[in-house]
C-alpha positions in Angstrom: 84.7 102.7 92.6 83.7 106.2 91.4 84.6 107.1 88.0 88.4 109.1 88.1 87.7 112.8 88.7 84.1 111.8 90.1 82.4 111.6 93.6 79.1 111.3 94.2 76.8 113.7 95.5 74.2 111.9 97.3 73.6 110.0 100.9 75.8 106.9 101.3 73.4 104.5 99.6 75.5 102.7 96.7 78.1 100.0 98.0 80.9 102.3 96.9 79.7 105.1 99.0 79.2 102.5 102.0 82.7 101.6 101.8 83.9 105.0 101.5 82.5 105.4 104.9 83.2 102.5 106.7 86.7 103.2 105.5 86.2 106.5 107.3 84.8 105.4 110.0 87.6 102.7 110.8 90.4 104.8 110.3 88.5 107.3 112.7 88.0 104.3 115.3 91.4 103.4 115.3 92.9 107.0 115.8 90.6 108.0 118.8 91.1 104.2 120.3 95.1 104.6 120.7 96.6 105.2 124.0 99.6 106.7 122.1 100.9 107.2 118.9 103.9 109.4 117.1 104.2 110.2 113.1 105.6 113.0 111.3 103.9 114.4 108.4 104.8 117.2 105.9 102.5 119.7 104.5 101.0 122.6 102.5 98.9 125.0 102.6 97.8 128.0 100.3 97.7 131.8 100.7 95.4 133.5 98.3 96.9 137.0 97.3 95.2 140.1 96.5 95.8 139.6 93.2 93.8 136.3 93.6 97.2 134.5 92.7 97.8 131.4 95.3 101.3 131.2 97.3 101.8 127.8 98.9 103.8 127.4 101.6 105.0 124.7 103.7 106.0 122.7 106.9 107.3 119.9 108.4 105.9 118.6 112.1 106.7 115.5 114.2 104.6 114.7 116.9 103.9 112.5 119.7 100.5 112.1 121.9 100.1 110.1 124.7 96.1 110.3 126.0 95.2 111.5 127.9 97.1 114.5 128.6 100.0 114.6 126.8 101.3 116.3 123.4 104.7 117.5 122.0 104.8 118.8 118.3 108.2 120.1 117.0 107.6 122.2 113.5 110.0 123.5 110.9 108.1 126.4 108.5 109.0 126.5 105.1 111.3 129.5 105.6 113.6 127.0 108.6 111.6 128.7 110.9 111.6 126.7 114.5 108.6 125.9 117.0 108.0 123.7 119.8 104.7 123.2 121.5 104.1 120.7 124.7 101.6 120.2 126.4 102.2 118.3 130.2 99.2 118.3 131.8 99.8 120.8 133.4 100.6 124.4 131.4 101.0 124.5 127.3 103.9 125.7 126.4 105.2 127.2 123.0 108.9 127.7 121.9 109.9 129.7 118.9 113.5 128.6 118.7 114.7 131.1 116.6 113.6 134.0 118.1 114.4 132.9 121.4 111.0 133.6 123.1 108.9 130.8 124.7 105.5 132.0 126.2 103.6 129.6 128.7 100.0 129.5 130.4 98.2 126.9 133.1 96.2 124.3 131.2 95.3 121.8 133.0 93.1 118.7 131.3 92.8 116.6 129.0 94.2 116.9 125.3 90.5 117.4 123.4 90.7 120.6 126.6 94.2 121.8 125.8 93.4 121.4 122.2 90.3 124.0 122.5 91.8 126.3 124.6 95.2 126.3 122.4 93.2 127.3 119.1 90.0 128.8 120.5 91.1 131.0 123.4 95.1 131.7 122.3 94.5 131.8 118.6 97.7 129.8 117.2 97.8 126.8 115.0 97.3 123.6 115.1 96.5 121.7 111.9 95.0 118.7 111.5 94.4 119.2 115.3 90.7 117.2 115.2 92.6 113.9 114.6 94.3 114.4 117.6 91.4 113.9 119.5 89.0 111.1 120.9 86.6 113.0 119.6 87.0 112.2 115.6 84.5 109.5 114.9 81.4 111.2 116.3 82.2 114.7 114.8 82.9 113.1 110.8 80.1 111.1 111.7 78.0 114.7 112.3 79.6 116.6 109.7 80.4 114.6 106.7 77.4 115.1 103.6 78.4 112.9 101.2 81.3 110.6 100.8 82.6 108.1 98.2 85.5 105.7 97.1 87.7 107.0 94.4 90.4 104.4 94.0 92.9 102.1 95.5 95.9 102.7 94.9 99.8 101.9 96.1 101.3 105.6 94.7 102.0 106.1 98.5 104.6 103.1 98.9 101.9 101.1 100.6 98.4 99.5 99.5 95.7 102.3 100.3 92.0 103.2 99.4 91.7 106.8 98.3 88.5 108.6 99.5 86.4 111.9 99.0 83.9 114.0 100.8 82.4 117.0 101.5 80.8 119.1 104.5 79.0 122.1 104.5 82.0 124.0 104.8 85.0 122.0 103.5 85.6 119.7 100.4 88.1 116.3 101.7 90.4 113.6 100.4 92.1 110.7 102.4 94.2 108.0 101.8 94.1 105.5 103.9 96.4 102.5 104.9 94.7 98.8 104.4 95.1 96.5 106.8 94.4 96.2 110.7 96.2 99.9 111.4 94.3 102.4 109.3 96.2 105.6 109.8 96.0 108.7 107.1 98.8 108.4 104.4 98.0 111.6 103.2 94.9 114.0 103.2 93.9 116.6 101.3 91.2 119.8 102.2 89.7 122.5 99.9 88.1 125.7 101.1 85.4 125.7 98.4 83.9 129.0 100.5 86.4 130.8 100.6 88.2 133.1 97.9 90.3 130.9 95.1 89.4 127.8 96.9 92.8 127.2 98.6 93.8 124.2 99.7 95.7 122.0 102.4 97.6 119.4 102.0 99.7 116.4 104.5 101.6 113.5 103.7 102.3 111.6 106.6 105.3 109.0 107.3 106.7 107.5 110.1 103.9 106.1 111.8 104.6 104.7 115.3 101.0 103.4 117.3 103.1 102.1 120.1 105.9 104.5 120.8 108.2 104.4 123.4 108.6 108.2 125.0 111.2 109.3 126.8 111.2 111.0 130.3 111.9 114.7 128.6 109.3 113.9 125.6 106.6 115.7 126.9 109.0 117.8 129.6 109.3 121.7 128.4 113.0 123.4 129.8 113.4 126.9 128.3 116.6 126.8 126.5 119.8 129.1 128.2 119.2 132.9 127.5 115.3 132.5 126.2 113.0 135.1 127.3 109.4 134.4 128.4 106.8 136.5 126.8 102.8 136.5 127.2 100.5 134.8 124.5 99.1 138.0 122.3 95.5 137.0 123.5 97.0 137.6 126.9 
């Protein structure tokens, strides 16, 4: 393993680095093979002031997929704000409980097509949306530089191997289950690039790779007295 506070910064030649990626690689595998899955994962995420001083804030989101065309993520901000976004097929549709506004637009695809139309065209947020997608194993296999095994460790509750790599744009940690389910127990993504290096965090919990929807999961029914407004891009 690499020495604590150490990765190494050259192609994956040493058996550490090997590992590293073949632990990559299998958890990558095993999230773009599943027909469905659910889990719930809590994170953070920094916003660098003007000042250069870093604010973190935080949210909670539960979500369940079913490929190849269906998504529903509930999310609760920091502040107790409340969103909903589903996606049926059909149309993508976004609640903000709270506010009492839900906007909706046709969408028709798969997930990988909502997902790029969601972020690229409407501009709203999806963390974490690339391991959503069948498309995971060939873009870390495109984009990672330089990978390596830090540790294994069981601080998560479960046995795990912690790894770290970079890309050209983004510095990255995972931890990652052992066993014959490799899921992400937590991750962790610097901004190296970008002023103060912020960074983004996501524990994850509650893993489910054979959930059992219901009829309404993936259904979206404004609530009584919502009003429907446009996306901003719109």
């Amino acid at each position: 393993a690499a020495t604590p506070g150490q990765v190494a910064a050259a192609p994956a030649t040493t058996e550490s680095q090997r590992e590293a990626a073949a632990l990559l690689k299998g958890m990558a595998d095993h999230l773009a093979g599943l027909k469905s899955f659910s889990v719930m994962f809590r994170a953070g995420y920094d916003v660098v002031q003007s000042s250069g001083q870093k604010i973190e804030f935080g949210e909670t989101r539960r979500l369940v997929l079913a490929r190849p065309d269906r998504l529903n993520v509930e999310e609760v901000a920091s502040d107790g704000k409340r969103d909903r976004v589903v996606f049926d097929g059909q149309n993508v549709s976004v609640l903000d409980a709270d506010a009492g506004v839900y906007a909706q637009a046709p969408q028709p695809g798969t997930i990988e097509d909502t997902l790029v139309y969601f972020v690229r065209e409407l501009r709203m947020r999806m963390p974490l949306a690339l391991l959503l997608t069948t498309r995971l194993p060939s873009v870390l296999e495109n984009a990672v530089r330089t990978i390596d095994l830090v540790e294994s460790t069981e601080i998560l509750g479960v046995p795990a191997q912690h790894i770290a790599g970079r890309t050209a744009s983004v510095d990255f940690q995972f931890w990652i289950s052992e066993g014959r389910s490799p899921v992400p127990l937590r991750v962790v993504i610097t901004y190296p690039h970008s002023p103060g290096q912020p960074q983004f965090w996501a524990n994850f919990s509650d893993w489910n790779t054979d959930p059992k929807p219901s009829s309404t999961t993936f259904e979206f029914t404004p609530p009584s007295g919502s009003k429907q407004i446009p996306f901003a891009v719109q």
